[in-house]
C-alpha positions as CSV (number, residue, x, y, z in Angstrom):
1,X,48.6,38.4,-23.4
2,X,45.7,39.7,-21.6
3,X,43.7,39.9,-24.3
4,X,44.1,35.9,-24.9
5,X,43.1,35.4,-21.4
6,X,40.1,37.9,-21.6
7,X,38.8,35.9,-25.0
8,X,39.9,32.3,-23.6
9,X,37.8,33.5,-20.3
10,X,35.0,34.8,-22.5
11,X,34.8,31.7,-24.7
12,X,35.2,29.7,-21.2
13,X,31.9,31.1,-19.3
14,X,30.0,31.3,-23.1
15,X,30.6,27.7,-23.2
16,X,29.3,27.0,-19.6
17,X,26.0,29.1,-20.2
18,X,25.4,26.9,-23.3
19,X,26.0,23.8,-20.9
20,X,23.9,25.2,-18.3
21,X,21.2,26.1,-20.7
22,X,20.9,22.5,-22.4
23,X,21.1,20.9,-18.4
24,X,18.2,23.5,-17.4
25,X,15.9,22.2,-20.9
26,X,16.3,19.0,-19.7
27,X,16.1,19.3,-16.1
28,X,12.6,20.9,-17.4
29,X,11.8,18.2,-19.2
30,X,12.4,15.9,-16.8
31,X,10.3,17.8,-14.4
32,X,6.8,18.4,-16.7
33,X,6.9,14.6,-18.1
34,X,7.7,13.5,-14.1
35,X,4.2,15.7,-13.7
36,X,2.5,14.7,-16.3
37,X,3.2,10.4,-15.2
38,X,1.8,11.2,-11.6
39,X,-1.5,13.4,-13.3
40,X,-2.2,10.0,-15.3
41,X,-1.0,7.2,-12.9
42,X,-3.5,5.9,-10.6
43,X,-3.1,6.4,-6.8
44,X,-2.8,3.4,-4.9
45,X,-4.5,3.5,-1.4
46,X,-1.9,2.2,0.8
47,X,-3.7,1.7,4.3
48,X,-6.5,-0.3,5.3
49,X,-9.1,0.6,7.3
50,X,-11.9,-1.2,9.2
51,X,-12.4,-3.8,12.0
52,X,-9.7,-6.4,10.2
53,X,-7.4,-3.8,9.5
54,X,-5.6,-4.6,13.1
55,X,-4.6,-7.4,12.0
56,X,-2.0,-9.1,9.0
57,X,-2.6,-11.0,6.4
58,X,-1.7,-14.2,7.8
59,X,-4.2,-13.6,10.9
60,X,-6.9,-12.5,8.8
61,X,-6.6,-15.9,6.9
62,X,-6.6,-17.7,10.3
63,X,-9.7,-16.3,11.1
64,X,-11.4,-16.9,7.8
65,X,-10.0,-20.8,7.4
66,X,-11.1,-21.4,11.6
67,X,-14.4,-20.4,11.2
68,X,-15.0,-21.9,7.8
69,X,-13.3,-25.1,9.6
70,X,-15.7,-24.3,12.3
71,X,-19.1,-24.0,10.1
72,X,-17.8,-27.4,8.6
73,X,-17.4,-29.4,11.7
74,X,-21.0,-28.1,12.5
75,X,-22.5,-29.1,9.2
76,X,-20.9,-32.7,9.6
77,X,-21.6,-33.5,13.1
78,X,-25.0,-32.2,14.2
79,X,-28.0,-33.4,12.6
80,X,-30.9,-31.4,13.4
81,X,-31.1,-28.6,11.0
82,X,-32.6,-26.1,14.0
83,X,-29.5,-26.7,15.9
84,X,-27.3,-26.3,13.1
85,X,-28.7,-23.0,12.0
86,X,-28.9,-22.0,15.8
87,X,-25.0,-22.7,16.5
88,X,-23.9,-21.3,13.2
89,X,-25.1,-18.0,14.0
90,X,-23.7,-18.5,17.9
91,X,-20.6,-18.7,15.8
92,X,-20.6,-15.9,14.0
93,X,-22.2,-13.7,17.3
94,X,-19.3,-14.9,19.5
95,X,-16.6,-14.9,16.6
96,X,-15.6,-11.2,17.4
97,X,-15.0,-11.6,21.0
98,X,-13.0,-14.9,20.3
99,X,-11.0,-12.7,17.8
100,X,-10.1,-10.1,20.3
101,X,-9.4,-12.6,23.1
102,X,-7.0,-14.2,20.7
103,X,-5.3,-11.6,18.7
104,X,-5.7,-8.5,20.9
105,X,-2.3,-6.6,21.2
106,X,-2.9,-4.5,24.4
107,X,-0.7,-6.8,26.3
């Protein structure tokens, strides 16, 4: 009777070693083509940086579409080409003042 057991038992834990062999190849499979996928897979750069990076997407298009509506209404209404040039780049002096006043966040 105890020999059964012993043999059954035996068989048993030969059994799990086989099982845990075959899970261990393919958790190391898993593992090196996991490796390999990030070695070729280009890194995205997630953050932004620079002056406009304060601020989202929809204010950064509010800025751009204002001034461009800006520049317009210049080109339209004033006549003299002197004045025209002269308040285009007031415009775009002044712009990053106007931008802080209006989206600054230190409040």
């Amino acid at each position: 009777m105890s020999r059964e057991r012993a043999r059954r038992r035996a068989e048993r834990e030969a059994e799990q070693a086989r099982e845990r062999a075959v899970r261990q190849r393919r958790v190391a499979r898993r593992q090196r083509r996991r490796a390999v996928l990030r070695r070729l897979t280009p890194r995205l750069r997630r953050g932004r940086s620079g002056r406009l990076a304060r601020h989202s997407r929809g204010e950064r298009a509010a800025i751009v579409l204002l001034t461009g509506a800006a520049l317009i209404l210049i080109w339209t209404f004033v006549d003299d080409l002197a004045l025209r040039v002269a308040l285009i780049v007031l415009l775009l002096l002044v712009l990053p003042a106007i931008v802080v006043i209006a989206l600054d966040r230190r409040t």
